[in-house]
Each structure stands twice: as C-alpha cells, then as structure tokens.
C-alpha positions as CSV (number, residue, x, y, z in Angstrom):
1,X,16.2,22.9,5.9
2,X,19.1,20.4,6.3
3,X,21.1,19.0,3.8
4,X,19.6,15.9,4.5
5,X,16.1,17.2,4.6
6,X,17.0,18.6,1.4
7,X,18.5,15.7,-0.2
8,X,15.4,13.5,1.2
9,X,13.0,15.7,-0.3
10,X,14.7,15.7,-3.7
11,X,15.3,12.3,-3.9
12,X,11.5,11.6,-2.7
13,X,10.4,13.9,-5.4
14,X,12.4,12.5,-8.2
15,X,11.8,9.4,-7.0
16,X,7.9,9.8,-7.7
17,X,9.0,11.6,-11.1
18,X,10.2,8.3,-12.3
19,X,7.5,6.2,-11.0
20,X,5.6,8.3,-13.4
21,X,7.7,7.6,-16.5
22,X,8.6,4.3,-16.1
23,X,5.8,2.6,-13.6
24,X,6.8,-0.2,-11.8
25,X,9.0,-2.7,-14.2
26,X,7.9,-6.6,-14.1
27,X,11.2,-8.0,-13.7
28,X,12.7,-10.7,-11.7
29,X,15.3,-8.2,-10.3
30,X,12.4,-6.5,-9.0
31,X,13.7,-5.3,-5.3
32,X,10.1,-6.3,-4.0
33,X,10.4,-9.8,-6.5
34,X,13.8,-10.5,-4.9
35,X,12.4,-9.7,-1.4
36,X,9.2,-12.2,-1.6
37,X,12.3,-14.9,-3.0
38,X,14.1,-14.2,0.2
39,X,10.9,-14.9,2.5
40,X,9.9,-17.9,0.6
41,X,13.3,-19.1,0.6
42,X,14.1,-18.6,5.0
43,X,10.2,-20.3,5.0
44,X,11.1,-23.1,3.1
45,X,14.1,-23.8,5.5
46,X,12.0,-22.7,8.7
47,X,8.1,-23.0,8.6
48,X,7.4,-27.2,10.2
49,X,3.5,-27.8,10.1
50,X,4.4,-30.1,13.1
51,X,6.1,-27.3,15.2
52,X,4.2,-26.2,18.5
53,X,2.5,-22.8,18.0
54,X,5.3,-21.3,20.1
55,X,8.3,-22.5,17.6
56,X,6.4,-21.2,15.2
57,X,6.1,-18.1,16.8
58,X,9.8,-17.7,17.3
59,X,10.5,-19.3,13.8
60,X,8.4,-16.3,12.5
61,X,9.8,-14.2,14.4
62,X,13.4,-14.7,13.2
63,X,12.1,-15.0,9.2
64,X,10.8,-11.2,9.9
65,X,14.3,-10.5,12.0
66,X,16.4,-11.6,8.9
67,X,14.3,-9.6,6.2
68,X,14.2,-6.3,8.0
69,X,18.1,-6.9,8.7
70,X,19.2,-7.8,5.4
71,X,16.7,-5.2,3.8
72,X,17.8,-2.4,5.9
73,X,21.4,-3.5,5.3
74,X,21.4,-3.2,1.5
75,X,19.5,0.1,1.9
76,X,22.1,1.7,3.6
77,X,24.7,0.1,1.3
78,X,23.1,1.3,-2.0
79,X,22.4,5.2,0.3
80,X,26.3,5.7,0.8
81,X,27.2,4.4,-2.3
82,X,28.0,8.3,-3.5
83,X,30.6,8.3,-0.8
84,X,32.1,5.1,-2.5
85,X,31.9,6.4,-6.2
86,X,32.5,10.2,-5.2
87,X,29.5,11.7,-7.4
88,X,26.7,12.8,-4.7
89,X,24.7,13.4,-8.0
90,X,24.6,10.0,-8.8
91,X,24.3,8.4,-6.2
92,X,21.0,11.0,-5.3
93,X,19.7,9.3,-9.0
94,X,20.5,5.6,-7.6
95,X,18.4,6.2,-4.2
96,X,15.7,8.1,-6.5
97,X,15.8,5.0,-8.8
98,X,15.5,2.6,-5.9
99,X,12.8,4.6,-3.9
100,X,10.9,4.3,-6.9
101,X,10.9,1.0,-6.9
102,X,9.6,0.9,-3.4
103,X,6.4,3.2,-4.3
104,X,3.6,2.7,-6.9
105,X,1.2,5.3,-8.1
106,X,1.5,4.5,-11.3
107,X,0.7,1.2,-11.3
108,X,-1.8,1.8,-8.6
109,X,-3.6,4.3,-10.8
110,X,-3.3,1.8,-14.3
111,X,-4.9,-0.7,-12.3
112,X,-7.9,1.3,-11.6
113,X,-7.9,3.3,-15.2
114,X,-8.3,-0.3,-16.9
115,X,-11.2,-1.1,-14.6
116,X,-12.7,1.8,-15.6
117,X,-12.6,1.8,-18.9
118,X,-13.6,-2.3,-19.2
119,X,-16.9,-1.3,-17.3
120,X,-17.7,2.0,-19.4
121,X,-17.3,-0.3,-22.5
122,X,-19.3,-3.1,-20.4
123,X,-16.9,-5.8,-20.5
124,X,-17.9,-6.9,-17.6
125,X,-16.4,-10.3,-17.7
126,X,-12.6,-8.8,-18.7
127,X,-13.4,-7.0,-15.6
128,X,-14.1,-9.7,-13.3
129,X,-10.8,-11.5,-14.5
130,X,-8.8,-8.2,-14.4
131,X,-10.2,-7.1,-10.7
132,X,-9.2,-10.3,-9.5
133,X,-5.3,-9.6,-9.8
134,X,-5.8,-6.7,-7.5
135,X,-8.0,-8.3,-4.7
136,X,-8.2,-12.1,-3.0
137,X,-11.9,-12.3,-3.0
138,X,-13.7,-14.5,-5.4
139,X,-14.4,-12.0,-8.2
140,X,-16.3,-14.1,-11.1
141,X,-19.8,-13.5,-9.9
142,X,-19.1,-9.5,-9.2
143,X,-21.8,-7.2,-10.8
144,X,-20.8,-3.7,-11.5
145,X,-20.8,-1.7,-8.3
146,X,-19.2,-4.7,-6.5
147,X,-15.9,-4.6,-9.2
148,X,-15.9,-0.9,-8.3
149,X,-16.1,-1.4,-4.6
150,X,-13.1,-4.1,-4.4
151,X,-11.3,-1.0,-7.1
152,X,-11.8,1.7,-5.1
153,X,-10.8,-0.1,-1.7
154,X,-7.6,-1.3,-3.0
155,X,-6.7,2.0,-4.1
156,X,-7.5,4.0,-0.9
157,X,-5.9,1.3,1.2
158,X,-2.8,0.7,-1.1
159,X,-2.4,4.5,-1.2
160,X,-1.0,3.9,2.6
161,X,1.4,1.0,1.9
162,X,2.0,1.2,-1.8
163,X,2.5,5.2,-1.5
164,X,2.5,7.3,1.8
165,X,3.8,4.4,4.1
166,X,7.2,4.1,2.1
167,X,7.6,8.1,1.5
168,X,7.1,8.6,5.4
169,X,9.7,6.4,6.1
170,X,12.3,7.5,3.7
171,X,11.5,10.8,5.1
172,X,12.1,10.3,8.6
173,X,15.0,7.0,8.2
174,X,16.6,7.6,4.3
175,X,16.6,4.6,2.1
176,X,17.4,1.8,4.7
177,X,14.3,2.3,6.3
178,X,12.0,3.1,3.5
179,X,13.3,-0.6,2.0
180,X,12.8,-2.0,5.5
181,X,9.3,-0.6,5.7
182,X,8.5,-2.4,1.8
183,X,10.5,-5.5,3.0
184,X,7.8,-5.6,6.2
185,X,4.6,-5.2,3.8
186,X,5.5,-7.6,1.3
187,X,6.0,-10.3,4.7
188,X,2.7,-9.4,5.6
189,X,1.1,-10.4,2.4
190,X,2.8,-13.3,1.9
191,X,2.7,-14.6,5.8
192,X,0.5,-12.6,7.7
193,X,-2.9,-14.2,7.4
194,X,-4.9,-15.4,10.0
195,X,-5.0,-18.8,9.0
196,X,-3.8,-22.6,10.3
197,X,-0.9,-22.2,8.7
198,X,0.3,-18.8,9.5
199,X,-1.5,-17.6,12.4
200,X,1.3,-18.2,14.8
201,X,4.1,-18.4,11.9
202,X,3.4,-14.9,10.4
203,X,2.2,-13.3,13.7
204,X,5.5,-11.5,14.1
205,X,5.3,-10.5,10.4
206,X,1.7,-9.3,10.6
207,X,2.1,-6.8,14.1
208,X,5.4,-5.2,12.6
209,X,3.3,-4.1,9.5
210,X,0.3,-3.0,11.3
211,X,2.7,-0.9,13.9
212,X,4.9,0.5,10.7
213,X,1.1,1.3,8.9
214,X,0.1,2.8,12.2
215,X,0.8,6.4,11.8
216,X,1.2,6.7,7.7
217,X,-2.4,5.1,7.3
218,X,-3.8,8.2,9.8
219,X,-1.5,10.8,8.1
220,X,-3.3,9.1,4.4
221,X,-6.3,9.9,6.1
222,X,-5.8,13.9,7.0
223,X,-4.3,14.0,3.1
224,X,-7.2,12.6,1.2
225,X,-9.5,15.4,3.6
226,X,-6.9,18.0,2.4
227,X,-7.6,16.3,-1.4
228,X,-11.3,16.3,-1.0
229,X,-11.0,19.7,-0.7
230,X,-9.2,20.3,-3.2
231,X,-11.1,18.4,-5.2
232,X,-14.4,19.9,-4.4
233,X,-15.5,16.7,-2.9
234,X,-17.4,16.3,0.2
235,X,-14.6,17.2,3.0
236,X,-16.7,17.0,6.0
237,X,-18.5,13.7,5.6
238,X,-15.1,12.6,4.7
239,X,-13.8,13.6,8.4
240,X,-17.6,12.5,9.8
241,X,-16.7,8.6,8.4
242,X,-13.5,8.9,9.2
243,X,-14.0,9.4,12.7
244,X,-17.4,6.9,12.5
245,X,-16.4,3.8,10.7
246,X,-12.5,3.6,10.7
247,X,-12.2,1.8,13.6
248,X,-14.8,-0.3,12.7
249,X,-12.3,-2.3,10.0
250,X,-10.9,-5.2,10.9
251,X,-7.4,-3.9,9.7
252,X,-6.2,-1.7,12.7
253,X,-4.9,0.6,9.8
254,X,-7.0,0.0,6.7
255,X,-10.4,1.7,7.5
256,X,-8.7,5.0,8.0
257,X,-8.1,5.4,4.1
258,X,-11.3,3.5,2.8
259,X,-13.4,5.3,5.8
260,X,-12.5,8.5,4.3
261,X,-12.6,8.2,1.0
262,X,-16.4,6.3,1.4
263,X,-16.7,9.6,3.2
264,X,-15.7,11.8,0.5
265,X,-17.6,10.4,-2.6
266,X,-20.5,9.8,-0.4
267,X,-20.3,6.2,-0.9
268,X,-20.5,3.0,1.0
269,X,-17.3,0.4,0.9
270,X,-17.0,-2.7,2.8
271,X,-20.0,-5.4,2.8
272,X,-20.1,-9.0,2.0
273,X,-17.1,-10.3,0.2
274,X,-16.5,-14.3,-0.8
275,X,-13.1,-16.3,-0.5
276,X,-12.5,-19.1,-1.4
277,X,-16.6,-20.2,-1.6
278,X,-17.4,-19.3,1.6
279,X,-18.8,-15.6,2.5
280,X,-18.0,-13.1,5.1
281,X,-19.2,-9.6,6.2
282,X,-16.5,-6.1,6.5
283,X,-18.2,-3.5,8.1
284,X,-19.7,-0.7,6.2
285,X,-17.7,2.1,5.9
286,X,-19.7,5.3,4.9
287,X,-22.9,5.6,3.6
288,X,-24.8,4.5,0.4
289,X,-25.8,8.0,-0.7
290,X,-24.6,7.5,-4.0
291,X,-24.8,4.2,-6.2
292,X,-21.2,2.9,-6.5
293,X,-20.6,3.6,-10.3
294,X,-17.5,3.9,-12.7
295,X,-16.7,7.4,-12.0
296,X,-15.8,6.5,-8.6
297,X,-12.3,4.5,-9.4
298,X,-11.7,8.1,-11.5
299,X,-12.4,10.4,-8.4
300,X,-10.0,8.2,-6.3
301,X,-7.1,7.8,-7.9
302,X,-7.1,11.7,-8.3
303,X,-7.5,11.5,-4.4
304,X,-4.4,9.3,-4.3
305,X,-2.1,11.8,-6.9
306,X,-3.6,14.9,-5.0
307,X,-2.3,13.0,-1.3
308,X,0.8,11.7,-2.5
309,X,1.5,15.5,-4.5
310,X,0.4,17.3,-1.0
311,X,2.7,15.0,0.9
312,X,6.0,15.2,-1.6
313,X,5.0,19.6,-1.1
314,X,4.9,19.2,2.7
315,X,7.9,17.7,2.8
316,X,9.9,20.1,0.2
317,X,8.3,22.8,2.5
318,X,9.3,21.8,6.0
C-alpha cells in the first residue's frame, strides 16, 4: 500500500470515527451550509425567468462550473495545509475533521432511530411532522407502513450520497474531490428538479450528480448484498430485486440501493407518493412479502453501518 493509500485510508477511517462522536454539527459554518450559500448566492446573480431555455442552460452550466471549481480549490487548500504548518499529523486530523463533515451516518441513522421509536410508542402524528424533514412528499396523511417506507428509502438511497458516494471519492481523488463530489449533491437538491423553473437552469447540475452517483450507488448495492449476509438477511432476493426493479426507478442511480434493500427485508418500497396535493406513482421495488413495519428502519440502518464498515475495511485492505 502507498503512502497515500495509507494516509486515505486512515483519514477515511478517522473520519467516520468522528462522525460517530460528534454527528453532523448544525452550524452556519457548516461546509455543506456555506456551500448551499454559495449556489443561492451565483443563482441570485444568474437564474432570469425570462431567459431562453438555452441561457438558462449555459447560465446553469457556469453556476455548477463555479461550485465544483471553488469546492475543489479549498479542498486541495485545506489537504496540503500539513505542508504549510509542517505537522503531517495534523493536518491528517484537519482532512479527517473535514471528511467528516462531508459524510453522515450518524445523522442518517438518528433520523431513522427517532422514527422508530415515535411509531413503537404510536405517536403517529410526531412522526408525520418528524418524517417530513427527511422527505419532500406530503407526509400529514401517512399511516404507519407509509412513514416507514419514505424512512427506509431515504436511508438506503442517502447511504449512496450521504455515505459511500463521498468515501469513493476521497478514495480515489483525496479531499478535493470528495468536497467537489458533496458540493455536486447539494446542487442537485437545491437546482436539479425537473420543474419550470429549473428544468433547463439545473440541468447541468442534475447530470453531474447522476454521473458522479453512477458507480458509488452500484458499488452501495454489492455492499448492502455483502451486509445482508452478514446480517442473515435475505441475500439472494436482495441480488433478484436488484437486478429486477433498479432500473425501474426513475433516479438512474437511486433504485440500485432501495431495490436491494426492498430485496433484502423482503419488502416492497416505492408506490404512490403526494407532493404538493397532487399524486404520482414510483415503481415498486421488491415485493410485499412482508408488511412494512417498525423494525424495518432498525434492519436498515444496520445495513447502512455494516456497508459503510465493509467499505472503510476494503479500503484499509487494498
């Protein structure tokens, strides 16, 4: 192993050390905060309602330019800042600190633990409210296995972007790249929706994330088959849905993770879901053998520790 491979790995595992002492600070100085300021700041000064779709297009197109730039820029700054202070040791702590800010298990898994718990105690209402921070569908009329299908899809898809997706890329690219990667996921769900407003706009913002997601969100997919398993969940249905109903999401990326997980609990994800008033259909990923139930946001957030553990020991390894 290189000394890079070996500094990588350690930094990617103390990284993930911290996430799980800390969590993910709400703070204004936030990296991802003071990245979502940047974007609405270069919108505010280029996004016209009356530009042709192609300005808007190029307008986009040099809002995502600018981020990535200035991201990656800072990353590499803050990764040779040992050179500058002398003290490789710190500087390895600073890039930890950093990555960690880029990654969120923690959070992730609170999230879903406080879901859990409000339905075992049946606080149903609390739940609606509470679910509704983690997902943009209309939550307020959700019974019980509908709060635990929007819980258990943000998990297994945030597990890519939140977890594996920034990891990968620190692996391969150091801390520039990693930031550049988070700087190009938090565009996307600020500009790339598919809507009047951003449809041209946040077009260039929206295919940079699904290319970046492209190979992390099929590498999330072998990893929560590896964690099945492990976990004595059902490995093979997990491959079987994975390899049925991925491609069936609308996200190029996204059905990969929820496909397989669906898989594994022998569960079904996807269905009807409301915004805004109006409804639309996802399609199914796995099947309804089991009624979706409380335990189910347990099982996969072990999934996502057991994926994100395998992936920081595959990377230690080779």
């Amino acid at each position: 192993m290189s000394d890079f491979d070996s500094y990588t790995a350690i930094i990617a595992l103390t990284a993930f050390f911290v996430d799980m002492m800390i969590g993910d600070p709400r703070s204004k100085f936030h990296p991802v905060v003071l990245m979502g300021n940047l974007i609405s700041l270069l919108e505010r000064f280029l996004y016209n309602a009356d530009d042709s779709d192609k300005t808007k297009l190029i307008k986009g197109g040099l809002l995502t330019s600018i981020v990535i730039a200035v991201s990656y820029i800072i990353g590499l700054g803050i990764a040779n800042l040992y050179e500058v202070i002398d003290l490789k040791a710190i500087g390895i702590l600073i890039e930890a600190l950093v990555l960690s800010f880029m990654i969120s298990p923690r959070s992730l898994a609170e999230a879903g633990q406080e879901l859990h718990h409000l339905l075992i105690i049946g606080d149903i209402e609390e739940a609606r409210r509470k679910v509704g921070w983690i997902v943009g569908r209309d939550t307020d009329k959700l019974d019980e296995s509908e709060i635990v299908r929007a819980t258990v899809e943000t998990v297994a898809e945030n597990t890519v972007d939140g977890i594996i997706s920034p990891l990968f890329f620190f692996m391969i690219g150091g801390l520039p790249l990693a930031i550049a990667y988070r700087a190009a996921n938090t565009m996307d769900s600020m500009i790339g929706y598919k809507n009047d407003k951003y449809i041209y706009f946040g077009r260039t913002a929206a295919r940079l994330d699904d290319v970046m997601n492209y190979i992390p969100a099929r590498l999330t997919a072998l990893l929560f088959i590896a964690s099945a398993t492990i976990l004595r969940l059902d490995y093979k249905n997990a491959i079987a849905m994975m390899k049925r109903d991925a491609k069936n999401h609308p996200s190029p990326n996204g059905g990969y993770a929820e496909a397989t997980v669906a898989g594994a609990l022998n569960i079904r994800l996807g269905g009807y879901n409301s915004y805004f008033g109006k409804m639309s259909f996802r399609e199914y990923m796995g099947d309804p053998v089991e009624v979706l139930a409380p335990q189910h946001i347990m099982l996969t957030i072990k999934m996502m520790y057991t994926a994100t553990i395998l992936f920081l020991i595959v990377n230690c390894i080779f």
